[in-house]
N, C-alpha and C positions, 0 to 999 in steps of 0.2 A: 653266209654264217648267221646275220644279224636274223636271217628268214627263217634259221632253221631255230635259234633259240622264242621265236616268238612260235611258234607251231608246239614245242613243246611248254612253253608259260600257259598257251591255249588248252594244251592236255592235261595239264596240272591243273588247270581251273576246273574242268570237265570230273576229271577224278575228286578230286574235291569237293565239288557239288553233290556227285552222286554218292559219295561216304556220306555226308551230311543230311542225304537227303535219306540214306538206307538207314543210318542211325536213330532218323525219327521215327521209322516205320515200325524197326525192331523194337522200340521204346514205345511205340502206340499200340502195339501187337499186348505186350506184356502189360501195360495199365489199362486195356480192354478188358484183360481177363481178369485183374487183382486189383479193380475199383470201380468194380461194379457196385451201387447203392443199394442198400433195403429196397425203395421204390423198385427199380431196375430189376433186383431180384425176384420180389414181391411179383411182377407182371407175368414173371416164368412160369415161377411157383403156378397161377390163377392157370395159365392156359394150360400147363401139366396134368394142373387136379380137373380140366373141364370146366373150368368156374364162368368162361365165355360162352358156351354152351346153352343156358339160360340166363347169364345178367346182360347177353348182347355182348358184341366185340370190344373190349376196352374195360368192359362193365357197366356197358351207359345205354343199352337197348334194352331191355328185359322183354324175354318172350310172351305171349297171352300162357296167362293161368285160370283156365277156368274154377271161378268160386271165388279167388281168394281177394281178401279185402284191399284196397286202394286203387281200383280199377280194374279187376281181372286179370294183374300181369305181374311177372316176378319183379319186383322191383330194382333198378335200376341205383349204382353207387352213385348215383348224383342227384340233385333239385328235392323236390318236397317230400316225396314218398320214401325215399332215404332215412328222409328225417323221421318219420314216424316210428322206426325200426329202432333207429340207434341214437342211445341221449351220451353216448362217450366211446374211448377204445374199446372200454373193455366190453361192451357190446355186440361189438364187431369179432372180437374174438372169441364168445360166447358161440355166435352166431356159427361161426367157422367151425371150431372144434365141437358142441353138443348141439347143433341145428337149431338152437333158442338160445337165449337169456334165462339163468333162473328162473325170475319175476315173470317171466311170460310164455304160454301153451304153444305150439305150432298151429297155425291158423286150421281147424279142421276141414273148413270146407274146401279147402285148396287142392285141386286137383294135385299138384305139382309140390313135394314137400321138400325142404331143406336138408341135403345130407349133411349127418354129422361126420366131420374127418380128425375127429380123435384118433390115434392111435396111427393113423395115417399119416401125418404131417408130422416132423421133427417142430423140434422149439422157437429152432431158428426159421424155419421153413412158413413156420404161422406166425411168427414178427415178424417176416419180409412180407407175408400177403397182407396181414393187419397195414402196415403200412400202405405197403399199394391203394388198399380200399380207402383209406383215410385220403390219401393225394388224389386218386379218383374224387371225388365226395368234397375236394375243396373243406377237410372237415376242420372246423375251428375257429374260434372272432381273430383276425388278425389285429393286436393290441396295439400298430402306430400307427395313425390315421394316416400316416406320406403313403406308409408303406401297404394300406389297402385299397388307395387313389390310384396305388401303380398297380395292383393286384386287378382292380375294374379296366385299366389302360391295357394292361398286358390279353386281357377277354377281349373286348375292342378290336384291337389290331392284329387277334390271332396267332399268338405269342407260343402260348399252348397244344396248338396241332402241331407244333415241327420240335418245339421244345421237352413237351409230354406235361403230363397233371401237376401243377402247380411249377412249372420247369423241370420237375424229375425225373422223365419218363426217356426211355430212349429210341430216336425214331432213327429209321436206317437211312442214311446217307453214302449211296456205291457214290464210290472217287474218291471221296474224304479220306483225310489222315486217316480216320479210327474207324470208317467206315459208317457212322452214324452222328447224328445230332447230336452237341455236348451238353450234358445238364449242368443249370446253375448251381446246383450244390454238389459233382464231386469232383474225382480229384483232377480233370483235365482245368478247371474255370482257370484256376490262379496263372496257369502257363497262356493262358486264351487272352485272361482281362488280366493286365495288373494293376489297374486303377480305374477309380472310376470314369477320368478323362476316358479313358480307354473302352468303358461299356458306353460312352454317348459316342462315341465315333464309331462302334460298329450296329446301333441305331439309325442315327442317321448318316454313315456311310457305306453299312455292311461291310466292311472291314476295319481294319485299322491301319493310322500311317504305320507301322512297327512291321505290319503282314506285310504294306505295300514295299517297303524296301527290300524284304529278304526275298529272294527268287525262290527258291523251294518250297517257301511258304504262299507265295502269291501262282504257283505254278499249282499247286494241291487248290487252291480256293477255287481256279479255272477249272478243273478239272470236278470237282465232284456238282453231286446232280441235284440236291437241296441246297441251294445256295440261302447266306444271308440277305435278307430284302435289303436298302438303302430307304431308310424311310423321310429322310431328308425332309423337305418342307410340308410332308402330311403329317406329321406330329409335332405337339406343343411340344417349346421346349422345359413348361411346367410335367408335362406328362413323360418326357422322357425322366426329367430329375425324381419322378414320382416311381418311374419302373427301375431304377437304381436303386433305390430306397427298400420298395420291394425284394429283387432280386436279393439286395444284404438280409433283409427278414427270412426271404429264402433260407439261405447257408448258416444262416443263425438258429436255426428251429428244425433241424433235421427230421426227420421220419422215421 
């Protein structure tokens, strides 16, 4: 008797687990689809309209343009040549919508010239790429000096390729809860980190005690194929406090 009630407490845990574990799925399923970011959106938007095409995959390759000024090449949303183009947003969306800026002619010698996608792109459709290009492009002074220490640490240590352009970007992750990299600013963070103890433990642990106790949560971490590094005694522990600080400048300054 005592054998047959522990066989069924065993199947109750079993059931119990996998309701819990199908709840998060269904719940990942649906804030995959309805929290998705400007940024997030924004990269759709770029590969939809072809925009990878000539600025390089991502927007950080630009192909040869023969003629045109800053080196023969379309120019790239990131480093110097970026910057000659655009002194603000609204630049950027000049750029997008009528192939120029007012103030300034379309390079003529350039083999290769800038479609204008007026009339092509909804309102929201060119705030979401405006955005992307700007987190491409790193564009802006970051005003708290903790938080542009952690901005150089997070370059450093690679932060960026699994995270996306300034942590907003989203890279695919098969096995994961959501199926991809979570960015620091939407709405998966606050369920991930809920403090900051919590973002230097999965710095330097790649997870958290919180994941390590719950089985369903430590069973999805095993399981997916971009895992969090442990950066454990290769990072200061000024520089982790420095990518915290960031991170919050992050979710503070949206796109």
């Amino acid at each position: 008797m005592a054998g047959r009630r522990w066989i069924w407490a065993l199947a109750a845990l079993v059931v119990a687990q996998g309701a819990v574990l199908g709840w998060m799925l269904l719940r990942a399923r649906w804030t995959a689809s309805a929290g998705a970011t400007p940024v997030v959106r924004g990269r759709a938007v770029a590969e939809r309209m072809g925009c990878f095409g000539c600025h390089g995959p991502g927007g950080v390759a630009g192909i040869k343009n023969p003629g045109a000024k800053g080196g023969g090449e379309v120019p790239t949303w990131s480093g110097g040549t970026w910057m000659m183009y655009n002194q603000s947003p609204a630049d950027v969306r000049a750029w997008i919508l009528d192939g120029h800026p007012p103030d300034r002619s379309p390079d003529p010698k350039a083999l290769i010239a800038m479609p204008a996608f007026r009339g092509r792109l909804s309102r929201g459709e060119t705030g979401d790429l405006v955005a992307y290009v700007l987190a491409v492009s790193q564009f802006g002074a970051i005003d708290d000096p903790k938080a542009a220490e952690g901005h150089e640490a997070a370059i450093r240590y690679g932060c960026f390729g699994c995270h996306g352009p300034e942590g907003r970007g989203l890279v695919a992750d098969p096995g994961s809860l959501k199926g991809y990299v979570p960015t620091w600013d939407g709405p998966d963070y606050p369920d991930l980190v809920r403090s900051d103890a919590e973002l230097r433990q999965w710095v330097k642990n790649g997870t958290t005690d919180r994941f390590r106790a719950n089985p369903a949560a430590r069973r999805i971490l095993e399981t997916e194929v971009v895992k969090m590094p442990a950066f454990g005694g290769r990072i200061k522990d000024e520089e982790v406090e420095a990518l915290v600080a960031y991170v919050k400048w992050v979710r503070g300054h949206p796109r």
